[in-house]
ZARO-199220 format. One record per residue: residue in one letter; x, y, z of N, C-alpha, C, O in turn. Coordinates in steps of 0.2 Angstrom, whole numbers, padded with zeros to 4 digits, always signed. Atoms other than C-alpha are relative to their C-alpha. Last residue first. Layout:
aXYZXYZXYZXYZ
...
This chain:
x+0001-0003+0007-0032+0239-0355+0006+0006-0001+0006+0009-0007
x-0007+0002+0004-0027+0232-0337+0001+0002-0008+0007+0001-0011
x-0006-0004+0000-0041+0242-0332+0008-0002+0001+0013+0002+0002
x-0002-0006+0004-0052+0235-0343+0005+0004+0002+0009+0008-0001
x-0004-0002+0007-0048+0218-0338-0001+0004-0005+0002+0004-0011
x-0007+0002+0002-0049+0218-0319+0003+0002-0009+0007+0005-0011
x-0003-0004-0001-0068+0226-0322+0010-0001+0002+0014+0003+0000
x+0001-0002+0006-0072+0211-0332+0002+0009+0002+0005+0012-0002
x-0006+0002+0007-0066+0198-0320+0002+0006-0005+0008+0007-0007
x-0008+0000-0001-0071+0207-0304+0004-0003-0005+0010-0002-0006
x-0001-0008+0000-0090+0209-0311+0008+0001-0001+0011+0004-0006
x+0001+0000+0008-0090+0190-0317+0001+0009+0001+0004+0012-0004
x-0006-0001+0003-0084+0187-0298-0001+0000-0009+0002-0004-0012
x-0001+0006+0005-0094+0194-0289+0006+0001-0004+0010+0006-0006
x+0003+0008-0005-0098+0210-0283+0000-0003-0003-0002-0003-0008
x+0003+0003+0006-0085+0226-0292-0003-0006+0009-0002-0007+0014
x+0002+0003-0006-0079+0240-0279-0007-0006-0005-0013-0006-0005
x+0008+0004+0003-0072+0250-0291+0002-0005+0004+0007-0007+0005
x+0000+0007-0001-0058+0261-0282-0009-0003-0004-0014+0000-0004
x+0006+0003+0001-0055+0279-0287+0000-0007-0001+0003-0009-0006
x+0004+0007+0000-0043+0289-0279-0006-0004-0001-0011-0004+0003
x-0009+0001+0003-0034+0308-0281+0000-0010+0001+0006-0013+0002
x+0000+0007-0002-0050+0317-0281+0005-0005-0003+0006-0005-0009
x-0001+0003-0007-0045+0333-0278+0000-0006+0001+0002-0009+0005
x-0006-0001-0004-0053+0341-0292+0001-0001+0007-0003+0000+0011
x-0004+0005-0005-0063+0331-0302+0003+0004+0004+0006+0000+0007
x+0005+0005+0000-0065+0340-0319+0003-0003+0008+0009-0004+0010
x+0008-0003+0001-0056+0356-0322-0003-0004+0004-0006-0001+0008
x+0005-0003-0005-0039+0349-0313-0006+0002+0002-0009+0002+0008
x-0002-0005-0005-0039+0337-0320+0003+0004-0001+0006+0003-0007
x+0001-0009+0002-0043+0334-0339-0001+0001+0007-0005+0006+0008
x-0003-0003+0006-0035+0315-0340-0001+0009+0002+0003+0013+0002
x-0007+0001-0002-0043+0308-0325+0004+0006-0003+0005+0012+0000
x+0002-0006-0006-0061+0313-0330+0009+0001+0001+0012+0006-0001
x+0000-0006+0000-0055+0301-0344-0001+0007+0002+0002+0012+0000
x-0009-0001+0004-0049+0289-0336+0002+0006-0002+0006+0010-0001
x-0004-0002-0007-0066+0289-0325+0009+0001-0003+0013+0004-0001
x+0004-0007-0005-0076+0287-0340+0005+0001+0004+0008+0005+0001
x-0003-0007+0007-0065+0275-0349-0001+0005+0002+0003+0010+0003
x-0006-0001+0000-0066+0263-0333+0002+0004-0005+0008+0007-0006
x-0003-0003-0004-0084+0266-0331+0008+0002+0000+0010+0008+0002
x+0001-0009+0000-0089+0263-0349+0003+0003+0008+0007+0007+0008
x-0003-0007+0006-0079+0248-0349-0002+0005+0000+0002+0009-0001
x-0007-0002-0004-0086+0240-0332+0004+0004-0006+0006+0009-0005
x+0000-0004-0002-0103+0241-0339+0007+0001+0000+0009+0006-0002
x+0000-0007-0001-0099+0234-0352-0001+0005+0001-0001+0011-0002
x-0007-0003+0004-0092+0218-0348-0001+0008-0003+0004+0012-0004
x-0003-0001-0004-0107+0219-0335+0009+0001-0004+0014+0004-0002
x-0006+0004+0000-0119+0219-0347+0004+0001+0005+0002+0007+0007
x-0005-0002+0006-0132+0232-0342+0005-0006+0000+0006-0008+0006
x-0001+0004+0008-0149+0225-0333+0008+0000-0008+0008-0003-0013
x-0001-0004+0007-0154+0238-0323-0001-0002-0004-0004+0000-0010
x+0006+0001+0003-0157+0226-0309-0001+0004-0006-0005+0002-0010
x+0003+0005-0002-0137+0225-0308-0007+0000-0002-0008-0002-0007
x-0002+0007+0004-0125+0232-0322-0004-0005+0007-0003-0011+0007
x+0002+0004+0006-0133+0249-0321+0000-0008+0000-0004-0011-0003
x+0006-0002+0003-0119+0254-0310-0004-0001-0008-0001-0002-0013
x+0003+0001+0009-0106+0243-0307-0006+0003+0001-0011+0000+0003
x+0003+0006+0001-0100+0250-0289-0002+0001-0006-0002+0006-0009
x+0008+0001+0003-0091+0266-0284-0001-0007-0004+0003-0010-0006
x+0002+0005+0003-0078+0271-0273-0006-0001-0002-0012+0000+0000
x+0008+0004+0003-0073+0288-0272+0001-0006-0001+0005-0007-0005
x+0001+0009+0003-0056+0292-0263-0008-0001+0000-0012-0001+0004
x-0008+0002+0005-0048+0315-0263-0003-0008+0000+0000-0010-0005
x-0003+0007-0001-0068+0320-0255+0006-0003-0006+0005-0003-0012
x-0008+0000-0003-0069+0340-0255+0003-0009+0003+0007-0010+0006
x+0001+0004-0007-0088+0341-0258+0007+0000+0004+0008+0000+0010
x+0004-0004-0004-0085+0349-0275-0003-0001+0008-0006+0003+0010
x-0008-0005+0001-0071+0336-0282-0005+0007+0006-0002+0009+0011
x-0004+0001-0002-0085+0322-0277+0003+0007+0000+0003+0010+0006
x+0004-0001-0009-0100+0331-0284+0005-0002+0004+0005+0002+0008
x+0000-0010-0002-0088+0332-0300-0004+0001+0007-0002+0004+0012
x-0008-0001-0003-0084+0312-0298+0000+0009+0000+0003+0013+0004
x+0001+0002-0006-0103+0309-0297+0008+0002+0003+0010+0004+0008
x+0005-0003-0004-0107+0317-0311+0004-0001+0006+0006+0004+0009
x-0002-0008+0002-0093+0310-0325-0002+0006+0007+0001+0011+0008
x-0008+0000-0004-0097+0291-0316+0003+0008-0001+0004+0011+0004
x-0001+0001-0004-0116+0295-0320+0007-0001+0003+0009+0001+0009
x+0001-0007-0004-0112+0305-0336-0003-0003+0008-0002+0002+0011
x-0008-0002-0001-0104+0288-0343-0002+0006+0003+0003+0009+0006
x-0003+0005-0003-0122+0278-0340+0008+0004+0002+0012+0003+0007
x+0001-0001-0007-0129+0293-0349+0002-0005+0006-0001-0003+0011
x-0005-0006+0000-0116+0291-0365-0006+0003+0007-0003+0006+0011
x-0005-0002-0004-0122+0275-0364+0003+0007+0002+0007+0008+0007
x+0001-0003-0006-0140+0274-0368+0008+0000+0005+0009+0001+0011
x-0007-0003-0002-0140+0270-0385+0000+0002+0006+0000+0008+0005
x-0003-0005-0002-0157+0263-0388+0005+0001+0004+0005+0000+0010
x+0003-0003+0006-0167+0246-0394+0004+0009+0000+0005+0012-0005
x-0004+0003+0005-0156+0234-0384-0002+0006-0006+0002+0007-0011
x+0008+0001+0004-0162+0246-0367+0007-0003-0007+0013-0001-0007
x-0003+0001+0005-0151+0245-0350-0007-0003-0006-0012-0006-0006
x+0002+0010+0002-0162+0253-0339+0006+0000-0006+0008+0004-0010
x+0008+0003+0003-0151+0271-0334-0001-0007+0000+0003-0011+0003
x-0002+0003+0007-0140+0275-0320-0004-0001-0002-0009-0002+0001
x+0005+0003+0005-0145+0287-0306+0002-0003-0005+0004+0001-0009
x-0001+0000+0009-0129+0292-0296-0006-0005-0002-0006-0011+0000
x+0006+0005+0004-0132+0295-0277+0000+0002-0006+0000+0008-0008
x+0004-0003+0005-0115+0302-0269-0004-0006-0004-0002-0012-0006
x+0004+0005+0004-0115+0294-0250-0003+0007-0007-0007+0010-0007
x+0005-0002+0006-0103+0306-0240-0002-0007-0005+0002-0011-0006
x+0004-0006-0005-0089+0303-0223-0007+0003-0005-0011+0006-0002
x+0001-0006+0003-0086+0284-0228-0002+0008+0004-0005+0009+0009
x-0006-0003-0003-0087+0271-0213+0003+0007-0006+0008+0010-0004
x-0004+0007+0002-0106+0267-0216+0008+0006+0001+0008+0012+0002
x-0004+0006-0003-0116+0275-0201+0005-0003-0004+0010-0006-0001
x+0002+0003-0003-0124+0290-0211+0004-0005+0004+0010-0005+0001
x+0000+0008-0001-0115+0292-0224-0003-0004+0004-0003-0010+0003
x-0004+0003-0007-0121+0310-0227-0002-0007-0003-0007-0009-0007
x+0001-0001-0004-0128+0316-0244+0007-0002+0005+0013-0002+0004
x-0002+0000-0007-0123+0321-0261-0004-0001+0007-0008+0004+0008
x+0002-0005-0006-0130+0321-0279+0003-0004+0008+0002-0010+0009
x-0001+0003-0007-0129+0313-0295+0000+0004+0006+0000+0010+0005
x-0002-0006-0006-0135+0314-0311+0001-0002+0006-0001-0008+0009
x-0003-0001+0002-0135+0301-0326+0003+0007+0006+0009+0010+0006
x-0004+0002+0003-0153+0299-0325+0007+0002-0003+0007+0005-0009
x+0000+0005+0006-0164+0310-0317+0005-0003+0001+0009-0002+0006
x-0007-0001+0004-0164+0313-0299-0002-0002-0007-0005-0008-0008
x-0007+0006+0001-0181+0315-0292+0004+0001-0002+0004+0007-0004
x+0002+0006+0007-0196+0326-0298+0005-0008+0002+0005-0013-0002
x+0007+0003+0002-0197+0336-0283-0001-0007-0002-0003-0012+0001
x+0001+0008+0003-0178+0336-0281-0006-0001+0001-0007-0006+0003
x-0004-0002+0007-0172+0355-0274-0002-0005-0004-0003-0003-0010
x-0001-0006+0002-0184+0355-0259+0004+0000-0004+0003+0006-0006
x+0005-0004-0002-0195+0340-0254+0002+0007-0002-0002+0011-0003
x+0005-0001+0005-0185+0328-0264-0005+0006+0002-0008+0009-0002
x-0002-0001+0007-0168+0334-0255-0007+0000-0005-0007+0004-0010
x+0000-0005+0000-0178+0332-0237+0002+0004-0007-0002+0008-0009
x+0007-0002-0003-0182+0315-0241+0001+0007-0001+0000+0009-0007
x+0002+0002+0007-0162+0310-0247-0008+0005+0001-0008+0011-0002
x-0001-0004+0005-0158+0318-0231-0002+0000-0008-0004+0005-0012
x+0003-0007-0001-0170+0309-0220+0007+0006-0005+0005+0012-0007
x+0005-0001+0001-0164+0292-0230-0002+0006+0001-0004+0010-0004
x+0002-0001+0006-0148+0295-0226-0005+0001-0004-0005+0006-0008
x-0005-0009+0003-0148+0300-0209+0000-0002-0007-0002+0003-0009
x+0005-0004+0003-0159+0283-0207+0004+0006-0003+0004+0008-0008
x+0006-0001-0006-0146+0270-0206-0004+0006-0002-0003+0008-0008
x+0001-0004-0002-0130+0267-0216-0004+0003+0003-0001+0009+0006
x-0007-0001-0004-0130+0250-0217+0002+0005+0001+0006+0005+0005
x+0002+0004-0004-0149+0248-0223+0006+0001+0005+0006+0001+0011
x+0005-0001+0000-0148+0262-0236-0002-0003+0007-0005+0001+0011
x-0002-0008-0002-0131+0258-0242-0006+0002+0004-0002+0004+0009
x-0006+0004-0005-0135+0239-0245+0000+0006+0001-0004+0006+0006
x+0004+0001-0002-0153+0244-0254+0006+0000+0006+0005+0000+0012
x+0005-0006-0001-0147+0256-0267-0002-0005+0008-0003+0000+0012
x-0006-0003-0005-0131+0241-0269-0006+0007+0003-0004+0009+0009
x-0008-0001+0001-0147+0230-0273+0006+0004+0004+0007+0003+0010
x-0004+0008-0001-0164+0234-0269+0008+0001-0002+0012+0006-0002
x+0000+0006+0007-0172+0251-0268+0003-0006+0005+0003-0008+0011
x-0002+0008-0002-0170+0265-0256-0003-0003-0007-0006+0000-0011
x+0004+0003-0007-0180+0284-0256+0002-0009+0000-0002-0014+0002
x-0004-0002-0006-0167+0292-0269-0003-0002+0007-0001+0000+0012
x+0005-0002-0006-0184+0293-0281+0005+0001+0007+0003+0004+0011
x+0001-0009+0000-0172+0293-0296-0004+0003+0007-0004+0009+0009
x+0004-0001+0004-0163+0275-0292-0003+0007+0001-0001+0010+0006
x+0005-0004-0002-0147+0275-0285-0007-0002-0006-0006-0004-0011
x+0004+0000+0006-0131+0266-0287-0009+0000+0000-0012-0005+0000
x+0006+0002+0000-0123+0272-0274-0004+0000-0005-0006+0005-0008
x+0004-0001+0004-0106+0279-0274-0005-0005+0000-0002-0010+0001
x+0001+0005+0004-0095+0280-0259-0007+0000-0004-0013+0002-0002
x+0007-0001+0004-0087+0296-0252-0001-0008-0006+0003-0009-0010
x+0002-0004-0001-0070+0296-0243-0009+0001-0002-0013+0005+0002
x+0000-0006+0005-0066+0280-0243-0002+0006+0003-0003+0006+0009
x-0003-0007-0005-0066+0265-0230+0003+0005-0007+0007+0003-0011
x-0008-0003+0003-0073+0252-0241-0002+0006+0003-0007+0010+0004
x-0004-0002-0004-0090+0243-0230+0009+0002-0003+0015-0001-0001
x+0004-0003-0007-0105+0248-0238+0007-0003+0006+0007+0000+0011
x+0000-0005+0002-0096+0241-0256-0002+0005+0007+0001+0011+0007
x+0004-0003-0001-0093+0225-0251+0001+0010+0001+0005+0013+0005
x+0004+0000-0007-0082+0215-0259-0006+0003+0001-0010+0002-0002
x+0002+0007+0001-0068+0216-0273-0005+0001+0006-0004+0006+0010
x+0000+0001-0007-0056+0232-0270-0007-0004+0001-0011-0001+0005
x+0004+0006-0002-0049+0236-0289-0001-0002+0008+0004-0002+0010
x-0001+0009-0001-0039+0250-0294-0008-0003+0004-0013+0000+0007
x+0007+0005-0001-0038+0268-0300+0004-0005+0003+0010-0006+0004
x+0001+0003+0001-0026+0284-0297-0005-0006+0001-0008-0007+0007
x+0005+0004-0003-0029+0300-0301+0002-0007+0000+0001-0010-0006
């Protein structure tokens, strides 16, 4: 699996399937939730909708991720990954690392070989951004590491950092 860095706008990298950092209700938000949403057009939303009405009551938890259409953006699939709030009082990465873990097995299952995925958590969430970009990049290393199990097929994953405090900090974990 190879990684790398592609700076910009996430609603518009030509992928196979791009990540969305979601919240549980999967009915839009703000942020990259909000850029996907508006640039991909209703066909998202009416799938998201239909998903709460029949497998997802409750919403997506935390740390899971799930499949629609891209609706308009140049991707063929939008996986929705829940990240948690970033808390000082509780450990909450290793669900932070089951959204990158999730999202890459809904990939390999759907049949997309390039994921791009944005800093999850690290915007209204609140996570560091030096660590978010480290748990993704170990996570996704790791997935790496035990293809075939994990992933299969996904043989590209781009972090699609915003700004330049994101593009720093993911630049220098995956030169780690």
């Amino acid at each position: 699996m190879h990684l790398r860095i592609a700076p910009g706008d996430l609603t518009e990298t030509v992928v196979d399937a791009v990540v969305n950092a979601a919240n549980s209700s999967l009915l839009g938000g703000g942020g990259v939730d909000g850029a996907i949403h508006r640039r991909g057009g209703p066909d998202i939303l009416d799938e998201c909708r239909h998903l709460r009405e029949t497998t997802l009551p409750e919403g997506l938890p935390a740390g899971e991720a799930v499949a629609t259409t891209a609706g308009q953006l140049p991707a063929r699939w939008v996986i929705h990954a829940v990240g948690p709030v970033h808390s000082t009082r509780e450990d909450r990465s290793p669900t932070l690392a089951s959204c990158y873990r999730e999202a890459l097995r809904v990939a390999g299952e759907i049949g997309a070989r390039s994921v791009a995925f944005p800093a999850i958590s690290a915007g209204v969430y609140g996570w560091p951004m030096d660590d978010a970009a480290r748990i993704a990049v170990e996570t996704v290393r790791d997935v790496a590491s035990r293809q075939p199990t994990e992933a299969s097929g996904v043989e590209e994953v781009v972090f699609v950092p915003f700004g330049a405090d994101a593009e720093s900090a993911f630049r220098e974990h995956l030169s780690d």
